[in-house]
N, CA and C of each residue as an Amber inpcrd file, in Angstrom:
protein
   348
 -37.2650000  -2.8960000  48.9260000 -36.3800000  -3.0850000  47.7920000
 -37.0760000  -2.6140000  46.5180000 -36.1640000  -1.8760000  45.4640000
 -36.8940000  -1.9650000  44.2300000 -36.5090000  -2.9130000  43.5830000
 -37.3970000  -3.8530000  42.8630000 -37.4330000  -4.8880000  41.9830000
 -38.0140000  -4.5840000  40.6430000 -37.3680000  -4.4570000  39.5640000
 -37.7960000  -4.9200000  37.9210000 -37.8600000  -5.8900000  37.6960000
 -39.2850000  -6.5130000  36.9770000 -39.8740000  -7.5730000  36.0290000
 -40.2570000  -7.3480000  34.9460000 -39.6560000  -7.8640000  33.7980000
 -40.0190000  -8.1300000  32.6840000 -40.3020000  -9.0640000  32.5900000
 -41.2180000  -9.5340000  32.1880000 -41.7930000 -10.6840000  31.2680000
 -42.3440000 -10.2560000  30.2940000 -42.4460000 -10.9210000  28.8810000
 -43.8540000 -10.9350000  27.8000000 -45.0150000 -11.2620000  28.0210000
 -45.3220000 -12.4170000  28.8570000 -46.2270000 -12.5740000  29.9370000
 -46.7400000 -11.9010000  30.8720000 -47.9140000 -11.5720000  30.1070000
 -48.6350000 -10.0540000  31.3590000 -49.0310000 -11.2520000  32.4060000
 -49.6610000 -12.1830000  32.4080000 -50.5080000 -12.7130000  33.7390000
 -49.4680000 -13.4730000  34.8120000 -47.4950000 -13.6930000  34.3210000
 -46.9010000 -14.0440000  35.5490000 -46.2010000 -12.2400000  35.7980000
 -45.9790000 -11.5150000  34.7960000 -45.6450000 -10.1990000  35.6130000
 -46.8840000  -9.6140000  36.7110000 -48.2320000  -9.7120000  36.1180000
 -48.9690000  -9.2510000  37.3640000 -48.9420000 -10.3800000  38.4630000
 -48.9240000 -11.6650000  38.3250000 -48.9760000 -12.2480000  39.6480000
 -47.3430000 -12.2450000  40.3960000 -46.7820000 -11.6480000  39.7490000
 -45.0280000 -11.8600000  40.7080000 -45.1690000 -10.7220000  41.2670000
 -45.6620000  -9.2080000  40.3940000 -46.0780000  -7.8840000  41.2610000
 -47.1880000  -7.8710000  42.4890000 -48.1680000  -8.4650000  42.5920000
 -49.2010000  -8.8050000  43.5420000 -48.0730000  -9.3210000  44.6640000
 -47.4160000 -11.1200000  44.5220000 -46.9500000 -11.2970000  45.5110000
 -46.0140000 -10.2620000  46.0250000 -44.8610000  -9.8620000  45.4670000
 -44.0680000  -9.2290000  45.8720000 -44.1700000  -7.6320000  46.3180000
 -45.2990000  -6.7340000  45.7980000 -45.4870000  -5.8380000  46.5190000
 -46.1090000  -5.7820000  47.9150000 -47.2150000  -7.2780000  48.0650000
 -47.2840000  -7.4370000  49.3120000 -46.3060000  -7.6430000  50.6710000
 -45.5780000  -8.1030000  49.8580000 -44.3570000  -7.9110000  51.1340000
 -43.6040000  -6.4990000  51.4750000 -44.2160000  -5.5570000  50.5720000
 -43.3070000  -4.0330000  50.8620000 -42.5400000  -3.5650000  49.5500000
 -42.3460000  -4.3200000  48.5850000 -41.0520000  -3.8620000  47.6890000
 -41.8910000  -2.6170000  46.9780000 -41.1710000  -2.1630000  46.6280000
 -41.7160000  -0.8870000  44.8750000 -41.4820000  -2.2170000  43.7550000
 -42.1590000  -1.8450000  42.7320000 -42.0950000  -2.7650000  41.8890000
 -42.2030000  -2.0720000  40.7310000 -41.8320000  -2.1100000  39.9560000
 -41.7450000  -2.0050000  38.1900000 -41.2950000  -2.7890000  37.4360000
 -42.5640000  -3.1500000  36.6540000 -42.6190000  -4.4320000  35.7980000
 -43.1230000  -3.6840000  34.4470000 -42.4000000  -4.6070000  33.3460000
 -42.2190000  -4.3730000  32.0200000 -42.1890000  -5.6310000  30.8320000
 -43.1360000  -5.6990000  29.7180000 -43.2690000  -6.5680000  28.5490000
 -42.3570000  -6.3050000  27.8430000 -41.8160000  -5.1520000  27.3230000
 -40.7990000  -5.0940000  26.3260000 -39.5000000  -4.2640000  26.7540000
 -38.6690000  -5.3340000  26.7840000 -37.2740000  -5.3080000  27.0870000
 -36.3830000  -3.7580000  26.8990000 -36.8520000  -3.0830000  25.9850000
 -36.5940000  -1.6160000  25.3290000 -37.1120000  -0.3920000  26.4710000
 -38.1370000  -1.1080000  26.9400000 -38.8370000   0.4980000  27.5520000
 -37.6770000  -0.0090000  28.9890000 -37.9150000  -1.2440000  29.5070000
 -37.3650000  -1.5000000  30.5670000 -36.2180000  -1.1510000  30.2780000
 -34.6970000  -1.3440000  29.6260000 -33.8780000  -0.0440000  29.1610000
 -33.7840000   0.8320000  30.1410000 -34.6670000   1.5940000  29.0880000
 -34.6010000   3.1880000  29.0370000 -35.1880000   3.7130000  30.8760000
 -36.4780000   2.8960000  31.3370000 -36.4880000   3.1950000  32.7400000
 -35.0140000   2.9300000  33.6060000 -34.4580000   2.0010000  33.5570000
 -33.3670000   1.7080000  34.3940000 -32.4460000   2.2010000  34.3100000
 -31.6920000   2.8410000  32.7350000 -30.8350000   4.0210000  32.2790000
 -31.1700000   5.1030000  32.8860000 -32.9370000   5.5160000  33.1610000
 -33.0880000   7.0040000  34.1000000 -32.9800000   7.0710000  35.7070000
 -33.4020000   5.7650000  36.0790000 -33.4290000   5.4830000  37.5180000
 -32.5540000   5.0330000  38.0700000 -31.5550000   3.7520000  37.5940000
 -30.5410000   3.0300000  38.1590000 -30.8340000   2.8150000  39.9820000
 -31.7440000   3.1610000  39.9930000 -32.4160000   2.4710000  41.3810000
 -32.9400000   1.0040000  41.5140000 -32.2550000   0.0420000  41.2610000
 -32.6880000  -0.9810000  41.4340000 -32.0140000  -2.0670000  42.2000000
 -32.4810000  -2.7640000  42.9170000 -32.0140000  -3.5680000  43.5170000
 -31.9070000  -5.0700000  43.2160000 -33.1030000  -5.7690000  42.7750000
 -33.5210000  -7.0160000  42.2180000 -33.6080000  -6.5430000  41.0230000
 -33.0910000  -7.8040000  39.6400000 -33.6780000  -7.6510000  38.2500000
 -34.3070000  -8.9310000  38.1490000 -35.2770000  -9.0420000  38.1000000
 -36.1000000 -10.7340000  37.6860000 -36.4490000 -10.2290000  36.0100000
 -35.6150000 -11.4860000  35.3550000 -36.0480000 -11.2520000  33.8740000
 -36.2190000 -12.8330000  33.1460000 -37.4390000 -12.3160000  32.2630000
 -37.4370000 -14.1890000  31.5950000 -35.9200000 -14.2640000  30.7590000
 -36.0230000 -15.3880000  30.1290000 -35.0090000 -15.9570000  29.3440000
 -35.9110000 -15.7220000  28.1460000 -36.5020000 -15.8600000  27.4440000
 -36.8680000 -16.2470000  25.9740000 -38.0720000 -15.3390000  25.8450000
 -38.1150000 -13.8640000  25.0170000 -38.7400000 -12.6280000  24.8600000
 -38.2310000 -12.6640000  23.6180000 -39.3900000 -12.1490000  22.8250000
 -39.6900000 -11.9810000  21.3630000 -38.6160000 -10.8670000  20.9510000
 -38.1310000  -9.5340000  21.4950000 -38.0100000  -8.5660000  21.3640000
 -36.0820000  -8.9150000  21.4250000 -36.1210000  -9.0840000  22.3410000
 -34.3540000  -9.4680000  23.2370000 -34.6640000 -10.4410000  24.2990000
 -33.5090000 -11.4660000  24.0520000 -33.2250000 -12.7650000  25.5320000
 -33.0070000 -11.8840000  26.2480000 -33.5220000 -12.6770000  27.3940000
 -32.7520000 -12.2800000  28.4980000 -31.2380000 -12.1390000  29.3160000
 -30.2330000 -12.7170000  28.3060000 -28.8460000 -12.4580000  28.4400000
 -28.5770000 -11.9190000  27.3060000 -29.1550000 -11.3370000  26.5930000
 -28.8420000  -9.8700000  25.8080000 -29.2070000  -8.6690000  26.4540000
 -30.1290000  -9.0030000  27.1940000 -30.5540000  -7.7580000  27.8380000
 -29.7160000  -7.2550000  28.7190000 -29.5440000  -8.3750000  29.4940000
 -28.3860000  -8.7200000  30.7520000 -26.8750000  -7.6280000  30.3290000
 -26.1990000  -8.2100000  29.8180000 -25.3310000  -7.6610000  28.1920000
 -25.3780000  -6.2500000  28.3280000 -26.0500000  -5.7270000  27.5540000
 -26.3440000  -4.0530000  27.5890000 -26.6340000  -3.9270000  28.8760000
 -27.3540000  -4.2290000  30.2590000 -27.1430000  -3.7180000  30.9670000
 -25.8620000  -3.7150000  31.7680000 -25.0450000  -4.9110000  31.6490000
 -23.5680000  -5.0370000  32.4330000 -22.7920000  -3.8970000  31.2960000
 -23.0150000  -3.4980000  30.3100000 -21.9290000  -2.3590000  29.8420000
 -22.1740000  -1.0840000  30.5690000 -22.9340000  -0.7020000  31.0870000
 -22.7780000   0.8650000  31.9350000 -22.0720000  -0.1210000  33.6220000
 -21.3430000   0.4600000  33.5740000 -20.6850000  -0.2090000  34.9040000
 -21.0900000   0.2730000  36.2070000 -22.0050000   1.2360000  36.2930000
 -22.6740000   1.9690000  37.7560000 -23.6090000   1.0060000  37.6790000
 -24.6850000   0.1220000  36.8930000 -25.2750000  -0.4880000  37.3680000
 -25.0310000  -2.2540000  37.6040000 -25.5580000  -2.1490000  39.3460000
 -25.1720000  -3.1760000  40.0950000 -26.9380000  -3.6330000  40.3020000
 -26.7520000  -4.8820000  40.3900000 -27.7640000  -5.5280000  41.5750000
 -28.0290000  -6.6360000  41.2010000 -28.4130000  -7.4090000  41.6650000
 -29.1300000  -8.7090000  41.9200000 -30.3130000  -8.6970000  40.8610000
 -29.7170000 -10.0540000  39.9350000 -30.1660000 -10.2540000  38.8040000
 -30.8550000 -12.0420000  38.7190000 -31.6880000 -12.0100000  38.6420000
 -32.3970000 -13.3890000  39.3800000 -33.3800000 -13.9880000  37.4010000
 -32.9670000 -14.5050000  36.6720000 -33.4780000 -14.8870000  35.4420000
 -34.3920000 -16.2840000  35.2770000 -35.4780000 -15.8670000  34.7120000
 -36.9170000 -16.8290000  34.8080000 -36.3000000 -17.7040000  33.6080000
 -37.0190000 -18.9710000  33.3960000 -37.2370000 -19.3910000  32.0080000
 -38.1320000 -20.5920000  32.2650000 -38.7580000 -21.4100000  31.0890000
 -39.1950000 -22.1000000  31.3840000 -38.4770000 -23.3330000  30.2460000
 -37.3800000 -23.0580000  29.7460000 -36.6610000 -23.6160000  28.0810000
 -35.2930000 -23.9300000  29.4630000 -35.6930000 -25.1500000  30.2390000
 -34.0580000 -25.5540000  30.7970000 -32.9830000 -26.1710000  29.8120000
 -33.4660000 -26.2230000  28.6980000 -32.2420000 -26.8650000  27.9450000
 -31.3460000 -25.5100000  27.6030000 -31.8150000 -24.2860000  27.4300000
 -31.2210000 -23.1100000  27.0440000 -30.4130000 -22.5490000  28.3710000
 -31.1190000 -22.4720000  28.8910000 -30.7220000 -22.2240000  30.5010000
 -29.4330000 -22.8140000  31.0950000 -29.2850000 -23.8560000  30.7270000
 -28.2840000 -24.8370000  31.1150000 -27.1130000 -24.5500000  30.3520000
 -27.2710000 -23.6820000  29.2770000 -26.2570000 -23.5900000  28.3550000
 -25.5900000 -21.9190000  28.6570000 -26.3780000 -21.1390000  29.4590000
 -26.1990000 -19.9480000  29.9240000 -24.6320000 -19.8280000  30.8110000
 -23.5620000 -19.1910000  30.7590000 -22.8930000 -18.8740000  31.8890000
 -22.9040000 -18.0120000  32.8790000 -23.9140000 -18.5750000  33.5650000
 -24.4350000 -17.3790000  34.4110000 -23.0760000 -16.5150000  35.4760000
 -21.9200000 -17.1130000  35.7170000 -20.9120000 -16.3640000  35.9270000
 -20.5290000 -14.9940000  35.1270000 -20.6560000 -15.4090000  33.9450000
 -20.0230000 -14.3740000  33.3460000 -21.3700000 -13.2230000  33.4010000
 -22.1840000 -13.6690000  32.6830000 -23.3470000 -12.6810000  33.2310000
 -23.8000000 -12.1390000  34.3300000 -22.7330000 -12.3380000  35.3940000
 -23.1560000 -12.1250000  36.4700000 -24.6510000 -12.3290000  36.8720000
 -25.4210000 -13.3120000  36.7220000 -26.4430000 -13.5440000  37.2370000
 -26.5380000 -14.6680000  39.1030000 -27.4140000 -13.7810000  39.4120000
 -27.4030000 -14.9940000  40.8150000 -27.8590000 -16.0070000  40.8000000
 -29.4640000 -16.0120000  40.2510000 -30.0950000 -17.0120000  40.1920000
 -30.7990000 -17.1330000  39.3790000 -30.9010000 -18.1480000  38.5990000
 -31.8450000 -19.1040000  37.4530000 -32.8850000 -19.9760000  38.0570000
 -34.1530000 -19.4040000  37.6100000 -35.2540000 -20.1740000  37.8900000
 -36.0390000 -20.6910000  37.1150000 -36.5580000 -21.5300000  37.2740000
 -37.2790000 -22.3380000  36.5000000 -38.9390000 -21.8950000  36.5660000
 -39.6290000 -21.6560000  35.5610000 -41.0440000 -21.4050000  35.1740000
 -41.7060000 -22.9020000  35.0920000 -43.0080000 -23.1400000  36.1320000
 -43.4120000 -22.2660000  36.6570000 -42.9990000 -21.3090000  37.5290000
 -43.1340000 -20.5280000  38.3420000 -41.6980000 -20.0500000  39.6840000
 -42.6610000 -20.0560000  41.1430000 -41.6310000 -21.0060000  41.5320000
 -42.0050000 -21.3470000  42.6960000 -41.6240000 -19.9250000  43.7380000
 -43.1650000 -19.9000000  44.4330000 -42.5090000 -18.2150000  45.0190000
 -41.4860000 -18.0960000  46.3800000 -41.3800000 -19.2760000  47.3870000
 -40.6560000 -19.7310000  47.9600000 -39.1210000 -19.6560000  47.6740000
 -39.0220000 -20.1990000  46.4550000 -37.5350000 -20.2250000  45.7870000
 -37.4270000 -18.8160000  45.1590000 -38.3920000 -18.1900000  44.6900000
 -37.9830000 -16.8500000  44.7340000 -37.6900000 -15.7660000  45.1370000
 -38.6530000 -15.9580000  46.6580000 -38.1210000 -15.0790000  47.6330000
 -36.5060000 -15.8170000  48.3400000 -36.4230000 -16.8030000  48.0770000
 -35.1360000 -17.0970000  49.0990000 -34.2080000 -16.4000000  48.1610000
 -34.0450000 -16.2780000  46.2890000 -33.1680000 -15.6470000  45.6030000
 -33.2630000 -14.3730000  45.9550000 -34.0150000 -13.7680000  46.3110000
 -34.1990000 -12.5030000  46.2840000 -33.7420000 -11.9820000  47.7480000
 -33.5720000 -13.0550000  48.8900000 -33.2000000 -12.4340000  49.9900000
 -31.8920000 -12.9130000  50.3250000 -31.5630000 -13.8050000  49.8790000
 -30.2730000 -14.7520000  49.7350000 -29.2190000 -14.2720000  48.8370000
């Protein structure tokens, strides 16, 4: 699978890339919400989006947002946070998101979002 990660957090984007390329995926992971963009506007190869909630630059359901306006891109959109009071206030229907996780991230519950 290809999977995108953003976080602002370099030390859970490298440890979610470690676990998860060990299992086989391609991975491309990204700190600022902008470059990640512009890769996914050129590639639209993606399968998984794991993105935090609360980034200096753009939330993560703004990001979400601009990416649901090009309508070719589809996939499985799985959103970190560690702010459940914000989270809770999210409609993840409308954002079409699958799954909301909670930071720390349990990798168990993340692989089941990600295969589930």
């Amino acid at each position: 699978m290809n999977i995108v990660i953003i976080d602002n957090d370099t030390s859970i984007l490298r440890s979610l890339e470690l676990v998860l390329r060990a299992d086989g995926h391609e991975i491309a992971t990204f700190s600022n919400p902008k470059e990640m963009l512009f890769h996914v506007v050129r590639s639209k190869q993606v399968d998984v989006l794991l993105t935090d909630y609360s980034m200096p630059e753009m939330n993560g359901d703004e990001l979400i947002c601009r990416l649901e306006k090009d309508p070719s891109f589809r996939c499985k959109i799985i959103l970190m946070s560690a702010h459940t009071d914000l989270v809770n206030q999210i409609d993840s229907e409308a954002l079409h998101i699958d799954r909301i996780l909670a930071k720390p991230i349990d990798i168990h519950q993340l692989k089941d979002a990600i295969y589930n």
